[in-house]
Each structure stands twice: as structure tokens, then as C-alpha cells.
MARZAPA-863484 format. One record per atom (N, C-alpha, C, O, CB): x, y, z; residue in three letters. Coordinates in steps of 0.2 Angstrom, whole numbers, padded with zeros to 4 digits, always signed. Glycine has a CB too. Layout:
N
XYZALA/...
This chain:
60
+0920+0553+0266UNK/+0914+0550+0269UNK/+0912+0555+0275UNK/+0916+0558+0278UNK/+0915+0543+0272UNK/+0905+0556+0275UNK/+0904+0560+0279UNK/+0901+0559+0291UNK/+0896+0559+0295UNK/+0898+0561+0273UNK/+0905+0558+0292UNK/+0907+0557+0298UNK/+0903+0564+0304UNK/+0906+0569+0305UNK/+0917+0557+0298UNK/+0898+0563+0306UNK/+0896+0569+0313UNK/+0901+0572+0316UNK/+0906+0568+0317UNK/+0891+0566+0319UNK/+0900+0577+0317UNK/+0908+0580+0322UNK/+0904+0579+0329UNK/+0908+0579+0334UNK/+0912+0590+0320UNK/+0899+0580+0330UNK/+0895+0582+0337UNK/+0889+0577+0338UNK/+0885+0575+0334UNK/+0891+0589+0336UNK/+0888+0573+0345UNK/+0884+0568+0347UNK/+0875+0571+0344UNK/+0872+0576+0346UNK/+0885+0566+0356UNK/+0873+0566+0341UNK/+0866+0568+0338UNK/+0862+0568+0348UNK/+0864+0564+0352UNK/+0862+0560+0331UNK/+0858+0574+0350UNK/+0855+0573+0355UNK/+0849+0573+0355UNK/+0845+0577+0352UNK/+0857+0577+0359UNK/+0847+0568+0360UNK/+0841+0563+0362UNK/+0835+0567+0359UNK/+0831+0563+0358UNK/+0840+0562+0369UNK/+0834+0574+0359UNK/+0831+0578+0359UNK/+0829+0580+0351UNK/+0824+0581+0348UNK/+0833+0583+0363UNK/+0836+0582+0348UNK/+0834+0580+0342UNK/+0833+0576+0338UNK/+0830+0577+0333UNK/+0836+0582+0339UNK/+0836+0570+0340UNK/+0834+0564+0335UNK/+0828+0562+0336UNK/+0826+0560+0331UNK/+0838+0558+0335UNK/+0823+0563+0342UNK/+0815+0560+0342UNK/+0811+0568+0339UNK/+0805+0567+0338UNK/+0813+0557+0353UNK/+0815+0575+0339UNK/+0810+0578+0334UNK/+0810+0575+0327UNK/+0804+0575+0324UNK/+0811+0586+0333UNK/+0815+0573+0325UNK/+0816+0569+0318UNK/+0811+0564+0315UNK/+0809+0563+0310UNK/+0822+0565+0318UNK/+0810+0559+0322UNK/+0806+0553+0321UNK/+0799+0553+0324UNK/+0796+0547+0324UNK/+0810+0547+0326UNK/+0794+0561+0325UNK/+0789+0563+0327UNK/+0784+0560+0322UNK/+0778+0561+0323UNK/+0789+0570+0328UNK/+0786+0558+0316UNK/+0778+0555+0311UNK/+0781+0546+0311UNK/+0778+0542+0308UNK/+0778+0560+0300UNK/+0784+0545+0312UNK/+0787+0537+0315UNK/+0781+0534+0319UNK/+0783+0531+0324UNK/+0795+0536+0321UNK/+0774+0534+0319UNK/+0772+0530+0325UNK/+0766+0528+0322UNK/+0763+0532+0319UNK/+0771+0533+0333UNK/+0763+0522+0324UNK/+0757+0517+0323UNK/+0751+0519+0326UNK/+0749+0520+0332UNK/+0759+0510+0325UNK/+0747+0520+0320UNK/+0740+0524+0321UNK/+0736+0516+0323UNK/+0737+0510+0323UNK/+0738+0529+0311UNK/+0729+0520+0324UNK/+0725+0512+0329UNK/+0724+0511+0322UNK/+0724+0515+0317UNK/+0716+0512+0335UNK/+0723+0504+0322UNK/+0720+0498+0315UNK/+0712+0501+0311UNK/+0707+0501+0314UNK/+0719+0487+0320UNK/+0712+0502+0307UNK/+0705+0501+0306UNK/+0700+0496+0305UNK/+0700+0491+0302UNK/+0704+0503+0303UNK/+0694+0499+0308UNK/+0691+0494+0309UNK/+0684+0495+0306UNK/+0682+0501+0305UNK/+0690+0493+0316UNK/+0680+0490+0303UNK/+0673+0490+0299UNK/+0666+0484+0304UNK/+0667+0479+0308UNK/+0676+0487+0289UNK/+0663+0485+0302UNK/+0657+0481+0303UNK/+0659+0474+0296UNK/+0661+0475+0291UNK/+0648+0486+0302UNK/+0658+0468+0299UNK/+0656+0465+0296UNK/+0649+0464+0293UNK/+0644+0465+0297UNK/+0659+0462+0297UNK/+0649+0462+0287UNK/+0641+0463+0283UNK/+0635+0458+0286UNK/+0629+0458+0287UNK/+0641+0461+0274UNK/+0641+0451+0287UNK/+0636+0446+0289UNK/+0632+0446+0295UNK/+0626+0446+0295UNK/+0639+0441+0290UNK/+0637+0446+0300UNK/+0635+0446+0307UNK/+0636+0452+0312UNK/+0634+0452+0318UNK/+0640+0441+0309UNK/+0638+0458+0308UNK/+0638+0465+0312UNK/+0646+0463+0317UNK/+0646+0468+0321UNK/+0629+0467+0317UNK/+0648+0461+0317UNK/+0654+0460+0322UNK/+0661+0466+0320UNK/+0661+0468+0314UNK/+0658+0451+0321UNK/+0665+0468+0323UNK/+0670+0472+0321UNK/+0674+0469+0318UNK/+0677+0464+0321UNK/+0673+0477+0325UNK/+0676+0471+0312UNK/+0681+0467+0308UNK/+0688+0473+0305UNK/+0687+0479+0303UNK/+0676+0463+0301UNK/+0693+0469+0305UNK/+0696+0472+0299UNK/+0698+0471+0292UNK/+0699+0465+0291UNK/+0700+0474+0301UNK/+0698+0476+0287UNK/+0695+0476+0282UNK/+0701+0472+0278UNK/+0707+0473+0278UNK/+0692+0484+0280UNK/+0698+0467+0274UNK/+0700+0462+0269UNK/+0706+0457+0272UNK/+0711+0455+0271UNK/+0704+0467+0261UNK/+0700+0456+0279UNK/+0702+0450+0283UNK/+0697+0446+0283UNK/+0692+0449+0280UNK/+0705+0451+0290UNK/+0697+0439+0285UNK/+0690+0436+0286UNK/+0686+0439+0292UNK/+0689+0444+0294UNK/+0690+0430+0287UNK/+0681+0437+0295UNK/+0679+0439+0300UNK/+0680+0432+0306UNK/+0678+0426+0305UNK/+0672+0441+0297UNK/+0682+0435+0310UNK/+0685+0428+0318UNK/+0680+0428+0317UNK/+0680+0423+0313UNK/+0688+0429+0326UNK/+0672+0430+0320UNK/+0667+0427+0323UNK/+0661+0423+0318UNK/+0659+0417+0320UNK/+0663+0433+0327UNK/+0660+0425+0312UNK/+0657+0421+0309UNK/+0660+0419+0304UNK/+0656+0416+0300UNK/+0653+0424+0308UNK/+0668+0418+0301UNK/+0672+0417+0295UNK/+0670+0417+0288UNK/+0671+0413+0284UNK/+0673+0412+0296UNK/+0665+0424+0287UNK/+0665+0424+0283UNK/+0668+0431+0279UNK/+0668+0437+0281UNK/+0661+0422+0283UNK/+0671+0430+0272UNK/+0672+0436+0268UNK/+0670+0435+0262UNK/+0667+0430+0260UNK/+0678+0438+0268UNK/+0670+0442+0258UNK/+0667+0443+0253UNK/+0661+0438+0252UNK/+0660+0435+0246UNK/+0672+0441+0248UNK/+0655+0438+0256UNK/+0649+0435+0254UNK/+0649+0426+0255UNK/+0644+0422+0255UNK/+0649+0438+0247UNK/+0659+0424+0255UNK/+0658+0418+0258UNK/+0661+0414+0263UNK/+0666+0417+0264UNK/+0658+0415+0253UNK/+0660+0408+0267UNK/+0663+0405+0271UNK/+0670+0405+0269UNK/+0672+0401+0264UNK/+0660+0399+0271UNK/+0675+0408+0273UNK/+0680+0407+0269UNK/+0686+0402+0276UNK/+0690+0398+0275UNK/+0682+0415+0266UNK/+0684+0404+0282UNK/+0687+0399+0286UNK/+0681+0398+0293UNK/+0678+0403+0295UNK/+0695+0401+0290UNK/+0681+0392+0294UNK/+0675+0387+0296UNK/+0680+0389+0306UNK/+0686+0389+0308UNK/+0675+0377+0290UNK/+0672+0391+0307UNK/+0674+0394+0315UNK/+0670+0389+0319UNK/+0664+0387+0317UNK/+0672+0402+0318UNK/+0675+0387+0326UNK/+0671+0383+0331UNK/+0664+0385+0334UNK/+0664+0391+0336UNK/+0673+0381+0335UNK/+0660+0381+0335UNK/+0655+0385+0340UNK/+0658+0381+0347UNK/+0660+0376+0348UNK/+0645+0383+0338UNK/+0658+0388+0353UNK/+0660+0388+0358UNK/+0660+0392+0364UNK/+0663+0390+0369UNK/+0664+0388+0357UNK/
């Protein structure tokens, strides 16, 4: 079994892990209401997708 002879250092293990990190979300216009949405979610502000009501939002 293969066992390290030498402590991995801090320095190299984070050049290792340099493509490990979360990019910003993307975001689209929704069609209905122009609000920022993300894509092949409903829309918070006006609940709609794909052209229909799909969850019913309070007015508030």
C-alpha cells in the first residue's frame, strides 16, 4: 500500500486544488416579467415558467 514518506505542504496541496472553486450562478432575464432569473427554475417574482404559472406568488 502506498503510504507518503513526507507531509503534503499547504502550498502544494492548494496548487492541486486551484480549479476546485464555484463560479457565480448564472443568471437570465425572465420572459414574462424581465426579472433575473435562473435558468430552468421558476421565476420568484412572477412564478412563472415555461410560458406557465407554475407556483402561485403572494402579492406583498
Amino acid at each position: 500500500m502506498a503510504v507518503p514518506k513526507r507531509r503534503t505542504s499547504k502550498s502544494r496541496r492548494d496548487k492541486r486544488r486551484t480549479h476546485k472553486k464555484v463560479g457565480a450562478p448564472s443568471v437570465i432575464a425572465c420572459p414574462q416579467c424581465g426579472e433575473p432569473k435562473r435558468p430552468h427554475y421558476a421565476c420568484a417574482s412572477c412564478g412563472n415558467y415555461k410560458g406557465r404559472t407554475a407556483v402561485a406568488v403572494e402579492e406583498g
